[in-house]
C-alpha positions as CSV (number, residue, x, y, z in Angstrom):
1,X,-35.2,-56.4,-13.8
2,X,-35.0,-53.4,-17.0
3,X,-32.9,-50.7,-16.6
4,X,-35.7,-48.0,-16.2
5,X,-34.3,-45.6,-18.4
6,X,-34.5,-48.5,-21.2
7,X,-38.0,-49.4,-20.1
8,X,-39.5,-45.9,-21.6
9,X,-36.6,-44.8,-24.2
10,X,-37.4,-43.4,-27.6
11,X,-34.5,-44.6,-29.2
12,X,-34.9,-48.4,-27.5
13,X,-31.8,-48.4,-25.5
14,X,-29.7,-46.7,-27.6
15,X,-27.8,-43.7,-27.5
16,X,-28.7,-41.0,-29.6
17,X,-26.0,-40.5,-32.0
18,X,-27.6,-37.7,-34.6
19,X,-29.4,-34.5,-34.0
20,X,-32.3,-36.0,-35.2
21,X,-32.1,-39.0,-32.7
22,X,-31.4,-36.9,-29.9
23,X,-34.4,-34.4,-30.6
24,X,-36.4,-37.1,-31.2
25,X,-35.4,-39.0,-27.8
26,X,-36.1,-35.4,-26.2
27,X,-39.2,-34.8,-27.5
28,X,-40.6,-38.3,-26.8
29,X,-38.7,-39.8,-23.9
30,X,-40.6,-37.7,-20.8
31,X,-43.9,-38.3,-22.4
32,X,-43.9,-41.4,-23.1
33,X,-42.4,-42.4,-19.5
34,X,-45.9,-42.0,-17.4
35,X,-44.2,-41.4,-14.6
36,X,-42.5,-38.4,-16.1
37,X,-45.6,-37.7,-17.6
38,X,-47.7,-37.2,-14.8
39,X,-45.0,-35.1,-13.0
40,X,-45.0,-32.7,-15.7
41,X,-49.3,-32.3,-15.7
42,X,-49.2,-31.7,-12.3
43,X,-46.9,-29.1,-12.0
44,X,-48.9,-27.2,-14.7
45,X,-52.0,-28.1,-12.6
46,X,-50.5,-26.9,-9.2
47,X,-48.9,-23.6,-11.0
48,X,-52.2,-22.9,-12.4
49,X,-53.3,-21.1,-9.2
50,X,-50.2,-18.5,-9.4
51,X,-50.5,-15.5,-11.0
52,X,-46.6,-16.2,-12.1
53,X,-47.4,-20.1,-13.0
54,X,-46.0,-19.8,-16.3
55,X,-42.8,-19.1,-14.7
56,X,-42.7,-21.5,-12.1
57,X,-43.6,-24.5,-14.7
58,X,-40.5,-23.2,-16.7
59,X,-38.6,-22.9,-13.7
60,X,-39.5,-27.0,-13.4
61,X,-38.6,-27.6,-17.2
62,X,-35.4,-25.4,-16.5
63,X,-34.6,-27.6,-13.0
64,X,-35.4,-30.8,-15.0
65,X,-32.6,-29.9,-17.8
66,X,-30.3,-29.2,-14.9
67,X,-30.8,-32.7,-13.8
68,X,-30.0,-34.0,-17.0
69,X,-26.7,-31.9,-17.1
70,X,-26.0,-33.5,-13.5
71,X,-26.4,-37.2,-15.0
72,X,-24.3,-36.0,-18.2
73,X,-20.8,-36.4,-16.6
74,X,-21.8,-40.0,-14.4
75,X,-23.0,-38.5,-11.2
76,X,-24.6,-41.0,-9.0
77,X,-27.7,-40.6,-7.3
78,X,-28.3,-43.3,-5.0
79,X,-32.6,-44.5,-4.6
80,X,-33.4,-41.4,-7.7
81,X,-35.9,-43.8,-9.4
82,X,-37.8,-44.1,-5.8
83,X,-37.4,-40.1,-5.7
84,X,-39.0,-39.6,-9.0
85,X,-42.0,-42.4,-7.5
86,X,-42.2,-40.6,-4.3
87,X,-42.2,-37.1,-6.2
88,X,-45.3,-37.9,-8.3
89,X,-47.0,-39.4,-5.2
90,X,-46.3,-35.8,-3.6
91,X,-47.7,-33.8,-6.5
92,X,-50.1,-36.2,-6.9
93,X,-51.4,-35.3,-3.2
94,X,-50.9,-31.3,-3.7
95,X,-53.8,-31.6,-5.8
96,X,-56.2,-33.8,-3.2
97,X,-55.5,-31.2,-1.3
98,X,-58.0,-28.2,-1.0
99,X,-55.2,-25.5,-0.1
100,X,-53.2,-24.3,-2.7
101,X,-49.4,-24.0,-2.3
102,X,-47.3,-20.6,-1.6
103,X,-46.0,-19.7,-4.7
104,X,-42.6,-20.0,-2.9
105,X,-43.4,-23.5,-1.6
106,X,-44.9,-24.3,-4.7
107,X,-41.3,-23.4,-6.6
108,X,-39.1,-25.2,-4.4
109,X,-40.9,-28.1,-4.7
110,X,-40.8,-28.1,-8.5
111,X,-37.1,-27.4,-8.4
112,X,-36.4,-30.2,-6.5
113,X,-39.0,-32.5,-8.2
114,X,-37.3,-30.9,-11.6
115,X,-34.3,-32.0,-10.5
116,X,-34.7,-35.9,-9.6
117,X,-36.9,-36.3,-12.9
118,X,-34.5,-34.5,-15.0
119,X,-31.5,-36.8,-13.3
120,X,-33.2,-39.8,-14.0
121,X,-33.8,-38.8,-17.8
122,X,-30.1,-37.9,-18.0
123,X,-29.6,-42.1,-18.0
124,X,-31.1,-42.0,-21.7
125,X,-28.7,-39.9,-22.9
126,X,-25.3,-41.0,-21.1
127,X,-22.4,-41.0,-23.1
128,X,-23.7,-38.8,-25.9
129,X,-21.9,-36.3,-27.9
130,X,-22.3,-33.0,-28.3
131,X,-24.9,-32.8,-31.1
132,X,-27.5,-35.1,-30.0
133,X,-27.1,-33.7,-26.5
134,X,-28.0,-30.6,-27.5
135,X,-30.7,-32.0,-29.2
136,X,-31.8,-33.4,-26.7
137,X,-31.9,-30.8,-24.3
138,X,-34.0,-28.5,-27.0
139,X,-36.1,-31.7,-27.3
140,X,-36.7,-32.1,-23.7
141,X,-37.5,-28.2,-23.1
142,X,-39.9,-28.0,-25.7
143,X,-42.0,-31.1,-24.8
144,X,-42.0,-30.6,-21.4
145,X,-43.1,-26.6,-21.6
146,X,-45.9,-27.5,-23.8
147,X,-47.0,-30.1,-21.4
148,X,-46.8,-28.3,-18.1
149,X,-48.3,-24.9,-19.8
150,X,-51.4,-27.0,-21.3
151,X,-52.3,-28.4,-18.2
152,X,-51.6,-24.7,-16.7
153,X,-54.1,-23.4,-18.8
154,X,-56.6,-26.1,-19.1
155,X,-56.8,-26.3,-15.0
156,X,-57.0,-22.6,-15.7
157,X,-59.8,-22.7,-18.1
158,X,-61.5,-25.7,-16.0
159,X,-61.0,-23.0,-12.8
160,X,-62.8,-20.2,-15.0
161,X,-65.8,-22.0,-15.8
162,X,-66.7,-22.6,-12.1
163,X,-66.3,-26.4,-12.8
164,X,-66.4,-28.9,-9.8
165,X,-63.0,-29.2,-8.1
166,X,-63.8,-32.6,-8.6
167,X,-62.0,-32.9,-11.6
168,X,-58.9,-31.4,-10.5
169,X,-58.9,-34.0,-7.6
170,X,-59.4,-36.7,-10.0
171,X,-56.6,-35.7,-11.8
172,X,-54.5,-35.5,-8.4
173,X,-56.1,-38.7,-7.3
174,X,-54.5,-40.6,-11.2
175,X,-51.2,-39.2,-10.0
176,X,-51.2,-40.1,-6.6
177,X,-51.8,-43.7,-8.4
178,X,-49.6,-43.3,-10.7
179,X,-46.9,-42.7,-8.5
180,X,-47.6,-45.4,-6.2
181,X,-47.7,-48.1,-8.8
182,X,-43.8,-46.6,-9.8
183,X,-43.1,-46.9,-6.2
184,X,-44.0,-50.4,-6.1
185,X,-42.1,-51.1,-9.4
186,X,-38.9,-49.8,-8.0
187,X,-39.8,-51.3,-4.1
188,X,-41.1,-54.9,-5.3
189,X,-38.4,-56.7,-7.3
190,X,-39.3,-58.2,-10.5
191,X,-40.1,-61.8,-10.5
């Protein structure tokens, strides 16, 4: 079976060993990972209905980098690539659901989901140096902020506009999927 981590790399399995390659793998390396992806959107979706949503997506992006500083050293998380799965099938469901979260809820969940996600991007950049680390870091932050704070304000502007909530279930509904078809990846050996 891939390594995951390989499997949705920038820099094609290898380690980043220049600024440039380790701002590059930052910028690219959560967005072009789907299930990364699709965490990210829906915790800009789900902070949308907080008046302090801004904050609680950063407080994600800032829980993700403290996942990657967790994997930086070799710590081991047994099962993380089923957490990250079973995390965007949770976020996923948030936004079938007609309730919103407490904003307190709503923030420990994206710490912990920040976490996980930001763990399991750590693998990319294992056994890094300095430089492209902290590249990488700036990479990651950047991406990721722009991400979750688009789909904050696009669910916002969607939200204005008295649209159907139809559309934000659709969008909860894709990530539920997409979450589930990770799941099954990490559950379902390769053949």
């Amino acid at each position: 079976m891939a390594d995951p981590a390989f499997a949705h790399h920038v820099m094609r399995g290898r380690i980043p060993v220049t600024f440039v390659d380790g701002l590059l793998s930052g910028l690219g390396h959560p967005v072009i990972g789907l299930d990364h992806f699709a965490a990210v959107v829906a915790v800009g979706c789900l902070a949308a209905a907080h008046r302090a949503g801004p904050a609680l997506a950063i407080g994600f992006v800032l829980a993700m980098i403290t996942g990657v500083a967790v994997h930086v050293p070799g710590t081991t998380v047994p099962g993380a690539e089923i957490m990250v799965a079973l995390s965007v099938i949770i976020l996923g469901a948030m936004l079938l659901r007609k309730r919103q979260m407490a904003a307190g809820a709503a923030f420990g969940l994206f710490i912990a989901v920040g976490l996980i996600h930001g763990y399991v991007l750590g693998e990319s950049i294992y056994g890094a140096e300095a430089a492209p680390l902290t590249a990488y870091f700036i990479g990651l932050a950047v991406i990721q902020s722009a991400v979750a704070l688009a789909a904050l304000f696009a669910t916002r502007a969607v939200a204005q506009r008295q649209a159907d909530v139809l559309t934000l279930r659709l969008v909860g509904a894709g990530i539920t999927g997409i979450g589930l078809a990770v799941l099954m990846q990490q559950v379902i050996p390769a053949v």
